[in-house]
KOLLUM-524580 format. One record per residue (C-alpha): residue number from 1; x, y, z; residue in one letter. Coordinates in Angstrom, 3 decimals, m for minus. Layout:
! residues N
+-----+----------+----------+----------+----+
:   i :        X :        Y :        Z : aa :
+-----+----------+----------+----------+----+
: NUM :        X :        Y :        Z :  A :
...
+-----+----------+----------+----------+----+
***
This chain:
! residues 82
+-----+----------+----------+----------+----+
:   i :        X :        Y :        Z : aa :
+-----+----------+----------+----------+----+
:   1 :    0.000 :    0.000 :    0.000 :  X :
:   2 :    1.085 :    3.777 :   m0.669 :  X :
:   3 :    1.671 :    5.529 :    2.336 :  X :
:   4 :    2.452 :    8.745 :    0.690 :  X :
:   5 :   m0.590 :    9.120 :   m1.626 :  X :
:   6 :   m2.158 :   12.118 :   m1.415 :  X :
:   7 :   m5.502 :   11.492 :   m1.466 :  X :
:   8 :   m7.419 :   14.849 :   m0.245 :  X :
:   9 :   m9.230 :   15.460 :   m3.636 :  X :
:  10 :  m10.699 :   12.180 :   m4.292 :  X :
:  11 :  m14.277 :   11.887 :   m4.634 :  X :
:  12 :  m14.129 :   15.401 :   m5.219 :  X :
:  13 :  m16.569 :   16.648 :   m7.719 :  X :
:  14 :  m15.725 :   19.176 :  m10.516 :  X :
:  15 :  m16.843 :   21.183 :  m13.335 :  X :
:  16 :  m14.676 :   20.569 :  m16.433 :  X :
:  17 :  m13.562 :   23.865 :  m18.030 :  X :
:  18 :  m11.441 :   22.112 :  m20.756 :  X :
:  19 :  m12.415 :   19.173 :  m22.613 :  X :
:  20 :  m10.986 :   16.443 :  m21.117 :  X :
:  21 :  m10.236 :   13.289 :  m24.125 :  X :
:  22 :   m7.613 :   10.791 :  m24.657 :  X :
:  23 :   m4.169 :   12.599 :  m25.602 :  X :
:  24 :   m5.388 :   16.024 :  m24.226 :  X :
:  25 :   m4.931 :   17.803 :  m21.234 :  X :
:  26 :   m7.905 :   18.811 :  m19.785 :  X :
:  27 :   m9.042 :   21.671 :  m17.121 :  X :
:  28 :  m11.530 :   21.020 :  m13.914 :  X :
:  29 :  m12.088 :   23.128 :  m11.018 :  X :
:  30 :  m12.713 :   21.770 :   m7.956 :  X :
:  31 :  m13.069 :   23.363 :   m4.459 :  X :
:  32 :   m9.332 :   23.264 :   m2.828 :  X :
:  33 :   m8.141 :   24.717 :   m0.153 :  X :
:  34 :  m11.403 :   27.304 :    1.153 :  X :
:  35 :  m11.967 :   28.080 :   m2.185 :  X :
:  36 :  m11.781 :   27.022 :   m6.030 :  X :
:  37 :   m8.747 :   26.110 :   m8.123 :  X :
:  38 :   m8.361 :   24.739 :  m11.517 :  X :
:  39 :   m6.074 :   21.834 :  m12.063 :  X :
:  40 :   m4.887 :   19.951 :  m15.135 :  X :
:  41 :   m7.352 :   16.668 :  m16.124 :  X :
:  42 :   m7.338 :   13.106 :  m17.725 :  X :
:  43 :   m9.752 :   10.513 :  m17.990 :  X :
:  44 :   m9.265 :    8.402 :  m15.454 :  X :
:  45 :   m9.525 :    5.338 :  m17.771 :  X :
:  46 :   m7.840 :    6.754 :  m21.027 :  X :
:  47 :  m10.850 :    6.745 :  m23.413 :  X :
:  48 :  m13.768 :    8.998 :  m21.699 :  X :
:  49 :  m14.473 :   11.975 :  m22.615 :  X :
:  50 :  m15.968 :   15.029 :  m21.049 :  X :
:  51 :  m17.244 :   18.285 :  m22.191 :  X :
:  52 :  m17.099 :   21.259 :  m21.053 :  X :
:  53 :  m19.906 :   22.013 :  m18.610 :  X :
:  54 :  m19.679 :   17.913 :  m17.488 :  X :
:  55 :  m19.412 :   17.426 :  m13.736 :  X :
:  56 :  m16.841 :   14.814 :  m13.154 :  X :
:  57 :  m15.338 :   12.583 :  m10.430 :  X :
:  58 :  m11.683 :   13.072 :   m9.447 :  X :
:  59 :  m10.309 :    9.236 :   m8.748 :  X :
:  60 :   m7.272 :    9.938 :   m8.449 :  X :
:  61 :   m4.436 :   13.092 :   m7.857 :  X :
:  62 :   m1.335 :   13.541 :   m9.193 :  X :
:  63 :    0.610 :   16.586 :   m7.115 :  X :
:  64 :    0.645 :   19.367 :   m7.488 :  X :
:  65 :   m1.878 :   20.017 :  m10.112 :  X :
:  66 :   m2.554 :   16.674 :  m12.030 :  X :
:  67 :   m6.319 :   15.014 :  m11.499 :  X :
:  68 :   m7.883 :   11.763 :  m13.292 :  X :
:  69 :  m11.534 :   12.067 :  m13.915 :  X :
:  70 :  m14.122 :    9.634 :  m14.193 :  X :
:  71 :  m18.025 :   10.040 :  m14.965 :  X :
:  72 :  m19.840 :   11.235 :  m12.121 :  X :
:  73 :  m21.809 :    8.076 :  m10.917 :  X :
:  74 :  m26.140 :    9.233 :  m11.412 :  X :
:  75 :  m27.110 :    9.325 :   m7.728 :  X :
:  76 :  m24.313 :   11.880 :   m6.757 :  X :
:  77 :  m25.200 :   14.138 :  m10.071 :  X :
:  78 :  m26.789 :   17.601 :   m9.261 :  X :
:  79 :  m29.166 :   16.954 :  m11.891 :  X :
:  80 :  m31.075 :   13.982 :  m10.653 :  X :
:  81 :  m29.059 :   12.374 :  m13.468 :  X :
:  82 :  m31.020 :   13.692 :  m16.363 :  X :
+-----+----------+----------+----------+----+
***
């Protein structure tokens, strides 16, 4: 086990802000630190992908500014997963 993974945004959710594909480096923001910071995004498992607008599910962080995205699962969606 990891001892030294840093694990304070997972299950996070976020807004992406730049498309987030396979071979591209997306943009979320997601509430950090009191308030709201953008950080760089991939899909989680390297074929997704999310438009701008999506809300997304941060799996897993890369410091200092690196987060993998998956989709966010229905019953946690904002929308009552329409």
């Amino acid at each position: 086990m990891h001892k030294n993974v840093d694990r304070s945004l997972t299950g996070k959710i976020g807004r992406v802000t730049g498309r987030i594909g396979p071979g591209t480096i997306g943009e979320v923001m997601l509430p950090y630190l009191g308030g709201t910071m953008a950080f760089h995004a991939h899909p989680f498992d390297k074929t997704s992908v999310f438009p701008v607008g999506d809300e997304v599910l941060v799996i897993y962080f890369d410091p200092p500014q690196t987060v993998y995205v998956d989709e966010l699962p229905e019953v946690l969606r904002h929308d009552g997963g329409r």
